[in-house]
N, C-alpha and C positions, 0 to 999 in steps of 0.2 A: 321503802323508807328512805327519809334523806336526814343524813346528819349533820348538824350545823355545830363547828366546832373551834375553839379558838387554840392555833398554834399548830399544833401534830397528832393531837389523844389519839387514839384508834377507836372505831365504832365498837360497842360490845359483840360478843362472838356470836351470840343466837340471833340477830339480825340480818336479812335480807336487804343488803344496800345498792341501790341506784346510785347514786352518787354521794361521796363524802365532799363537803365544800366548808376548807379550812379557810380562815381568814390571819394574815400575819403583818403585824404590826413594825417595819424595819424604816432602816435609814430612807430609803427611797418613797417610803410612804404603804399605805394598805393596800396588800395583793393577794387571791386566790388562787389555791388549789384544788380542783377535785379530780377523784378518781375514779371514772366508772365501772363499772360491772361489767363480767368479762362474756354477758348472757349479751343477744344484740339489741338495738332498743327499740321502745315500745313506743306509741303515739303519748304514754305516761312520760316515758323515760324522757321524750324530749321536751315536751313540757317544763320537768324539773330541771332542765337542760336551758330554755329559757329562763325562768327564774333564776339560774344560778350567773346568769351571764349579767342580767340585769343588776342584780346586789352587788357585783364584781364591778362591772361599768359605775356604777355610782363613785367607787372611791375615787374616779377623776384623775389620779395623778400616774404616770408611766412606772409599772411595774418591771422590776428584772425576771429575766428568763428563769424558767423552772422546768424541766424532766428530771423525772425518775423512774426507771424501768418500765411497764407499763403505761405510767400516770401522765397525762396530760397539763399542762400548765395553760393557765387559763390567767393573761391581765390584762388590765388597764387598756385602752388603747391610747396610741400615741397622738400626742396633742395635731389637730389640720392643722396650724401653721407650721409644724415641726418640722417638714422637709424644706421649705419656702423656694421651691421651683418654681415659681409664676409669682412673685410675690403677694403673696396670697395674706387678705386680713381678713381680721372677724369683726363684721357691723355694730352699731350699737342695736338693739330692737327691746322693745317694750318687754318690761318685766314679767310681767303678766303673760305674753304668749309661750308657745309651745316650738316658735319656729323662732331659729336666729337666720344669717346670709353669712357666707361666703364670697369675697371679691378678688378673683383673679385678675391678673395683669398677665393677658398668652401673647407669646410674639407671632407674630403673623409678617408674611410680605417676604422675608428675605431672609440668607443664612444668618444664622445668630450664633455669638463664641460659645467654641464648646469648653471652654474653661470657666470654673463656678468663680463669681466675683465678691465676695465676703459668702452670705447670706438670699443670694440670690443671683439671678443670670442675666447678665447686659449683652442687650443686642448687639450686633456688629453693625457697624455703619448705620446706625441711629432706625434700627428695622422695626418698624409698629407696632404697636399690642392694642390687642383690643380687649377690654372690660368687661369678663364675663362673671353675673351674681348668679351663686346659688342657694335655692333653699335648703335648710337641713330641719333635722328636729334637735332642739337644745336636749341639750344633757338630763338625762333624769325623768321627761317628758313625755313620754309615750301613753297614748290615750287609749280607753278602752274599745276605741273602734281601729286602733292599729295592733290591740291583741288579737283580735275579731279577727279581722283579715288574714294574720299572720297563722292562728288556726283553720281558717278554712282552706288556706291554702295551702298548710305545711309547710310554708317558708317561713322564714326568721325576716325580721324587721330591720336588721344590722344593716341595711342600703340604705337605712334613714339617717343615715350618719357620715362620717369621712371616714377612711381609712388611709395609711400612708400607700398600701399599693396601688392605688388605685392611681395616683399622684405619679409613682415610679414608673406604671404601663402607660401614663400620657404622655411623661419626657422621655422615654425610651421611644416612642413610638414616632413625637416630632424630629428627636434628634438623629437617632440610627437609623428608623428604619421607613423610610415615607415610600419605598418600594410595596409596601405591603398596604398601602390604603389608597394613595393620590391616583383620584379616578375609579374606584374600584366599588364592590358592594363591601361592605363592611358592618358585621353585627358584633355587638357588646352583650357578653352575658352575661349574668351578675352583674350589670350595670351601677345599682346605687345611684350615687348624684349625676353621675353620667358624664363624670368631668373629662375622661377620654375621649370619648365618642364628642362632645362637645369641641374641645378642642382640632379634631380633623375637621370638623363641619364649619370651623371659623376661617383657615386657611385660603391662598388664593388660589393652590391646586387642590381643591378638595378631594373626596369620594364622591363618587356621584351618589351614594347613598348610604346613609349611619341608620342602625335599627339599633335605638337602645332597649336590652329586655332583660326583664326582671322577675325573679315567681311571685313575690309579692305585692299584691294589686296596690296598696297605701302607696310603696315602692315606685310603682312604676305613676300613682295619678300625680308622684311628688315630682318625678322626672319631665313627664307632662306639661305641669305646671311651670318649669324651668326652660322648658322647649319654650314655649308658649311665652314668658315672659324675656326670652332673651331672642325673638325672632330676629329681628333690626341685625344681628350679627352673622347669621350664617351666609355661605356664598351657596347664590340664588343657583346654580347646577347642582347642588349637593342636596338630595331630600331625607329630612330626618324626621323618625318616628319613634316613641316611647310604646313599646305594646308586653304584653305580659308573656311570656314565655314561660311552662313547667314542665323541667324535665322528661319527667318519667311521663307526660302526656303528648306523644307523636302531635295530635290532631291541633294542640296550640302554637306548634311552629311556621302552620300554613301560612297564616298572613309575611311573614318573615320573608317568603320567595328565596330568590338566587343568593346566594351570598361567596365572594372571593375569596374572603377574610372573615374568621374568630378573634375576638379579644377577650380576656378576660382578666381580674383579679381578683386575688386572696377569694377562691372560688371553692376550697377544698378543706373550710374548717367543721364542717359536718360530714363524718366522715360516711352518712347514710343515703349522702348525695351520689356518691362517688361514683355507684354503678348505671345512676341514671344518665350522669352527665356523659360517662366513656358514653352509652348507647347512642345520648345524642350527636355525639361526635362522629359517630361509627357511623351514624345515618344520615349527616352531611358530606360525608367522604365520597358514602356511596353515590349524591348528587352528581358531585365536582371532586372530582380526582384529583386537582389541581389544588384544591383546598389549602387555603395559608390559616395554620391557627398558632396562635400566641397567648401564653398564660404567665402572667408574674405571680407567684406565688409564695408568699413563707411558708417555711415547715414545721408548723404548729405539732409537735408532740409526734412526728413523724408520720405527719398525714401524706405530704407530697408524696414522700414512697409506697405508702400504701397506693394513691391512687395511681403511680407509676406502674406498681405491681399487677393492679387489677387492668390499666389499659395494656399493658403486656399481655396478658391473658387473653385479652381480646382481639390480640392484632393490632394494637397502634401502639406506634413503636414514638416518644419522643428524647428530644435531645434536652439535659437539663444542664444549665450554667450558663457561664458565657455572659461577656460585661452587658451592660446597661448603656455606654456610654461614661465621658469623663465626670459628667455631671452629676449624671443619676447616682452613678457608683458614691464618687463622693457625699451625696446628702445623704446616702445610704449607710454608708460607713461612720460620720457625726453620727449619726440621729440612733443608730441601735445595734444592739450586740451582733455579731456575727451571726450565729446560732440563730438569731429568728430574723435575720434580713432574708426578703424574699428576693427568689431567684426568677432564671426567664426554664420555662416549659415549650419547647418548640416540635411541632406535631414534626415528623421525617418521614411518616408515611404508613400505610398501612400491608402489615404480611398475610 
């Protein structure tokens, strides 16, 4: 049973609940809580799991933090332009469709200040950007052939949209740390819009090669699409591909090959991923020993530790904290509370 409730009530006591999904009407605008069931979940339970994220997402406006012992808080997500790392705007597009753009402004060519200048980052010594569009699906939108997919493949749909970490692991990643990509093989898990992985492939030292992968097929035909309409920009040594990756499926990492470098973000808010994703991590290790992975992640209702707990378990041992950069920190710290700004995850190795 799911029970849909306004404010706090408690479900009645002879019920059997998967999830209670409160909705609360406050200064900051409508936000959800629910609370699952302490039994693990079922291909139902996540189901009601989408639906509940869905009705959550609709209220549009950035919700404050919420835990409670157990209970998971579940809002709003933060508006894309909300970090404005790339100066980033939203297109106009026809009312009628289901897809809006995204228009980044990346700097490319030369060091750019690591100090944030209002609202946004000016290059140093007048250093290029170049214009990268992405598609997203608008707000509210989702069709019944992206439920479709999202069923058969047991992923969530949530790449079809922006997130702020995703934004946080692209400036972190130009700014701190270009040791870990420039020239190198480099895959994006959790990809989404693939505005990371996009970003190293526009560069004039690139990777020789970005794999953006995704478990959701919609997911990945949208990144595709985004490949494909933004070729004119990447640097012609750097080869980039959108292909689907699932977990917990060894045999769909094949095409993916060699890889130097993990990226990933906000990768760890289903916490029924957590044991696939360590495994596949465990079995790129055992590739390349050498292995650089990097995860920004928030910690949604104390997910991060969980999945820290369980890669302990398994022998991979990572480092968590540790800045971002002057920049990133900064948009991170305007933009949302302490408590659920996401941090950096860095693989140290495996015992």
């Amino acid at each position: 049973v799911i029970i849909f409730s306004i404010g706090s009530l408690p479900p009645p006591p002879n019920l059997r609940v998967i999830y209670q999904l409160s909705f609360f009407d406050g200064p900051r605008g409508v936000w959800g809580m629910a609370e699952p069931s302490k039994t693990p979940p079922t291909r139902a339970a996540c189901q009601w799991r989408r639906l509940r994220e869905f009705c959550i997402r609709g209220a549009k406006t950035v919700a404050p933090p919420l835990t409670s012992g157990d209970s998971a808080s579940f809002s709003t997500r933060l508006d894309p332009l909300s970090l404005a790392l790339f100066a980033a705007r939203k297109e106009e597009s026809e009312p009628s469709s289901s897809w809006e753009y995204l228009s980044y402004q990346i700097p490319v060519g030369k060091e750019w200040s690591t100090e944030p200048a209002g609202r946004d980052i000016e290059p140093r010594d007048g250093a290029p950007r170049k214009h990268l569009r992405l598609r997203l699906k608008r707000e509210g939108s989702l069709s019944l052939s992206d439920c479709r997919a999202s069923d058969r493949d047991e992923v969530d749909t949530t790449g079809l949209f922006s997130w702020p970490a995703e934004e946080a692991l692209a400036g972190y990643l130009l700014w701190h740390a270009p040791q870990l990509w420039q020239g190198k093989a480099v895959l994006e898990l959790g990809c989404g819009l693939g505005l990371a992985g996009f970003c190293l492939a526009m560069q004039d030292t690139p990777p020789r090669k970005v794999v953006l992968s995704d478990g959701n097929a919609a997911v990945v035909q949208n990144a595709q699409q985004n490949v494909s309409a933004n070729a004119a920009l990447w640097a012609p040594e750097c080869e980039l591909s959108a292909v689907q990756v699932l977990w917990h499926k060894r045999e769909t990492f094949a095409p993916v090959g060699w890889v130097d470098t993990i990226v990933g973000s906000d990768l760890l808010f289903f916490r029924e991923y957590h044991e696939s994703l360590v495994s596949l991590l465990a079995h790129c290790l055992e590739a390349n020993r050498a292995l650089e992975v990097v995860l920004v992640q928030p910690n949604r209702g104390g997910t991060a530790q969980e999945f820290l707990a369980i890669a302990h378990s398994k022998g991979l041992f990572f480092e968590q904290g540790g800045a971002m950069g002057p920049v990133v920190d900064t948009a991170l710290e305007r933009c949302l509370p302490a408590d659920t700004r996401p941090s950096l995850l860095r693989l140290m190795g495996k015992g």
